[in-house]
N, C-alpha and C positions, 0 to 999 in steps of 0.2 A: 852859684846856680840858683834862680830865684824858681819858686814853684807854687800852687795853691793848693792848698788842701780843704775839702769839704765834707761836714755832716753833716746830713740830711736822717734825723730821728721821726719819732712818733710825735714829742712836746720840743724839742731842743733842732736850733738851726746853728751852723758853728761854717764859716769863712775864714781863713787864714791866708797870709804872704809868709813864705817861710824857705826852708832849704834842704836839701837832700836828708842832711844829717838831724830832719826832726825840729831843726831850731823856730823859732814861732818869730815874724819883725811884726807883722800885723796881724791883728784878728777883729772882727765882727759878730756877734751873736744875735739869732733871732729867736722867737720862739711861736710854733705853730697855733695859730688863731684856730677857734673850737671849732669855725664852719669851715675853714679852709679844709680842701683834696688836694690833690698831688698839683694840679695846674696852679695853684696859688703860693705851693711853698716850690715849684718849679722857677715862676716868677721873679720871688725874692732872693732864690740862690744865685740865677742868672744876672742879676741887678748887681746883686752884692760880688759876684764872683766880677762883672766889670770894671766896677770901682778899684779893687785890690788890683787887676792888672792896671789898673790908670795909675795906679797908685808908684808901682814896679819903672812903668815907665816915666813916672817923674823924678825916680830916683836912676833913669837911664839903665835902667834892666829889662830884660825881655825875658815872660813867665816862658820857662822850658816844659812842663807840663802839667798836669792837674793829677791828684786824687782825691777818689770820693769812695768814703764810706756811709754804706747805706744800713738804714735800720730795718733789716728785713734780708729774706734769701734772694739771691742774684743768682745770676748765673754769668761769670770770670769771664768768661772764655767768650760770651759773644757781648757781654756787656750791656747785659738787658737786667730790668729786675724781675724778679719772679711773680713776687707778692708784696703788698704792706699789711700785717696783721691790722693794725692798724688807724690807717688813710688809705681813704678809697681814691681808685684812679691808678694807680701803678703800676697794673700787672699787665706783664709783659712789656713794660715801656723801655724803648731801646736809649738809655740815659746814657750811654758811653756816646754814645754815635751821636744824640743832642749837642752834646757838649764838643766832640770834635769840628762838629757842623756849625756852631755858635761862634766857637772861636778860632777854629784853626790851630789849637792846640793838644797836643798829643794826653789821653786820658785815660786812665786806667780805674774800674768799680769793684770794687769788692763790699762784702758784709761788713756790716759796723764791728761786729766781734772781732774777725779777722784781721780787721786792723788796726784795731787796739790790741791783740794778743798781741801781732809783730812788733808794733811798739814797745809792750812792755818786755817783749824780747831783747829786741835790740837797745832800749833804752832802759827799761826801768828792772822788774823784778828776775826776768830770765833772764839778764845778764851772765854770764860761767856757764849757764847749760845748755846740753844738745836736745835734750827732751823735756819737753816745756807743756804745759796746761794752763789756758788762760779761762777764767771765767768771770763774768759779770753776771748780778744780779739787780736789774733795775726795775722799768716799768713791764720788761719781758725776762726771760733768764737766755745767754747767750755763752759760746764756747769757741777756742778755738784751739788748733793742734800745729805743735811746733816739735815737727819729727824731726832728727838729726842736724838741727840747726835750719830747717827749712819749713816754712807753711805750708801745711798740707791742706788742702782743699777739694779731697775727692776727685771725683767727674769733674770740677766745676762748678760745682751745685753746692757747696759747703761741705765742711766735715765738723765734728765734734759739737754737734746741737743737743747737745748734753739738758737744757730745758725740754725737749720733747723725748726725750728719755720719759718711760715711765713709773712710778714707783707708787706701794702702796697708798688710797687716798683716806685719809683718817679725817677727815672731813665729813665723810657718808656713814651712815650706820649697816649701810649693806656691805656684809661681808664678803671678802676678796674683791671688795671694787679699787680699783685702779686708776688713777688718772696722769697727764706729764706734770712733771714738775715745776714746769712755769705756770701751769692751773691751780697751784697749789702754796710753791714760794716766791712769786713773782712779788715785786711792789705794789704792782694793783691787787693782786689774788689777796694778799696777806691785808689789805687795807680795808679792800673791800668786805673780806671778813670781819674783820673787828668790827667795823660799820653798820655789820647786818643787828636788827634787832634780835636781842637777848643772848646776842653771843657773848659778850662782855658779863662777867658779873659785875650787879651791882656796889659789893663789897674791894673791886678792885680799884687802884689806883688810877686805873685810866679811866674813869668816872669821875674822880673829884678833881683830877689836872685838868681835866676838858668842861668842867661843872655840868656833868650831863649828858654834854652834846656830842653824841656820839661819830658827827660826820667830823670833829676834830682830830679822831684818833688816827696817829699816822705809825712809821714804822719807824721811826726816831725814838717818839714817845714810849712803844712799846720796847725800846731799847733802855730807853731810863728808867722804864719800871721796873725791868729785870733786874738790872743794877742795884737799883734800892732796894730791890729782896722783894717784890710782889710776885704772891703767887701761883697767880695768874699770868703774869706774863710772863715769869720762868717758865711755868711749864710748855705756853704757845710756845717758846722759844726753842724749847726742848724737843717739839714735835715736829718743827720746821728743819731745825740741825739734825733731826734723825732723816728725813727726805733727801734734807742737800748730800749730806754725808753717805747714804746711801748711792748717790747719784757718782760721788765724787770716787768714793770707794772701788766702783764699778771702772768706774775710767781707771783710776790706777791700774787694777787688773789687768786691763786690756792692753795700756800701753805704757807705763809704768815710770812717768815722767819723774824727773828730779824734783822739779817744784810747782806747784797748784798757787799761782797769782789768783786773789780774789777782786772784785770793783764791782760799781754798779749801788746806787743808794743805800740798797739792805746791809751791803755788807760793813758801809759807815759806822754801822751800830758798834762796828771792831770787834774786842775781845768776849763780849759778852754774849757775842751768836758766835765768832770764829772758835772759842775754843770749846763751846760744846759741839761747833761739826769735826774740830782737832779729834776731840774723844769718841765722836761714832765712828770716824772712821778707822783711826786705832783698834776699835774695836772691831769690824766685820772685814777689814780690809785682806786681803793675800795675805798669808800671815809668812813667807818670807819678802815680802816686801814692806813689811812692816818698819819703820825707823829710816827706813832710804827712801823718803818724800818728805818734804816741806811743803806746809799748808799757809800761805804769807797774804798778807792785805795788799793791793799793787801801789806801784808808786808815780803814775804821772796823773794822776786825779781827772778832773773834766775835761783836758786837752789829750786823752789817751787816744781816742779815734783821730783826731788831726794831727797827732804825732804820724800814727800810723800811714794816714792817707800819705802824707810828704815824702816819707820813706817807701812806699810801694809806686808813688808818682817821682822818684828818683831813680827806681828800676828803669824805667823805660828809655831813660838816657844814658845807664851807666852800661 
């Protein structure tokens, strides 16, 4: 069964030829031009989603369906997107019905989260469980919910946007201000901070790695200073894992998943941000569910969303 899978991000454009069960035969990468709206990265995906079926049919297959993961809330059920935080132009665009109209191919959209969480379900780190939590952290924070072996997806509208959760903002001097957490631990939030003037001390490591210039500082870097024991970026690091940890802590509670897959740029950095959010949340967690959660890095890396897409665009034939 030949099938396409598509992501459609904020920076990152991803095409695939692949098969029900996830498996990847072709892929293509673009990545989103600074002036480019939704009509220019529409363009390239329709272009590029051609070729891969030209592609299928030269190896005498015929694509049985599409999926697309989208960077941003949709709404499932009629197959429109809601919004691009993003890229202007998107909202409300009925991108399922585009692409049925394009090609005559049967399509199914979901959230990019959504479809990397199924993947990491049924391929990668929630593999054995029926109660699953996926999270990425990248240029946005995103969540999804894997209840009794099934995606849950609310109304329609998403479920588990654990970045617009909110949680104390230690960023501001006004007390009990509050902001979401993707305002705060996101890749841009986290970047853009270091970046602002005088937030960095000058006695820190991320000053003489970057000689200075402080629009170098990224959240890799701030990953390696932590390591080498700077202690400035231990302590950012510290203040970021109490937020996610808080966030994360909170969803345990609520529904109490076997294991919390983590992905998304930030969470690269690995042990050196994972196990200080290990420890907050140990800490403030339900304290009988304390020890019955795993907190794990995921495992299908950049192709997590086109794992997923393939696998929810196998639904629709199986």
């Amino acid at each position: 069964m030949m099938l396409i899978g598509i992501e459609i991000g904020g920076t990152k454009l991803q095409v695939v030829l692949g098969d029900e069960k996830g498996n990847i035969y072709h892929l293509e990468r673009g990545a989103v031009q600074k002036d480019w709206q939704s009509r220019e990265i529409l363009n390239w995906v329709t272009e590029t989603t051609k070729k891969q079926i030209q592609k299928a049919e030269a190896e005498g297959q015929k694509v049985q369906s599409i999926g697309i993961g989208f960077g941003g809330p949709v709404d499932s059920i009629e197959g429109k997107v809601l919004v691009s935080h993003q890229i202007a132009g998107w909202q409300g665009f009925p991108l399922r019905q585009w692409f049925e109209d394009t090609f005559s191919i049967p399509t199914v959209l979901a959230n990019d989260a959504n479809s990397a969480g199924w993947a990491e379900f049924v391929c990668g780190k929630g593999k054995g469980t029926r109660n699953f939590f996926y999270m990425n952290i990248g240029s946005g924070i995103g969540g999804a919910l894997i209840i009794d072996g099934k995606l849950h997806d609310g109304q329609g509208f998403g479920a588990g946007e654990i970045g617009h959760t909110y949680v104390p903002n230690w960023t501001q001097t006004e007390r009990g201000a509050y902001d979401k957490l993707e305002n705060i631990c996101s890749g841009w939030s986290i970047e853009k901070r270091l970046q602002k003037e005088n937030y960095v001390p000058k006695e820190s490591s991320l000053w003489t790695k970057t000689g200075g210039n402080i629009n170098l500082i990224t959240c890799v870097l701030l990953g390696k200073c932590a390591e080498e024991g700077d202690a400035f970026a231990c302590e950012e690091l510290d203040r970021i894992a109490q937020s996610i940890g808080l966030a994360i802590a909170n969803v345990i509670t609520l529904f109490h998943p076997e294991r919390i897959a983590m992905g998304g740029g930030v969470s690269l950095m690995g042990d050196v941000l994972l196990n200080r959010i290990r420890a907050v949340v140990d800490q403030i967690v339900f304290t009988p569910f304390r020890n019955r959660y795993e907190i794990a890095p995921c495992e299908l890396g950049e192709q997590v969303v086109l794992v997923g897409a393939l696998l929810l665009a196998g639904k629709l034939i199986t």
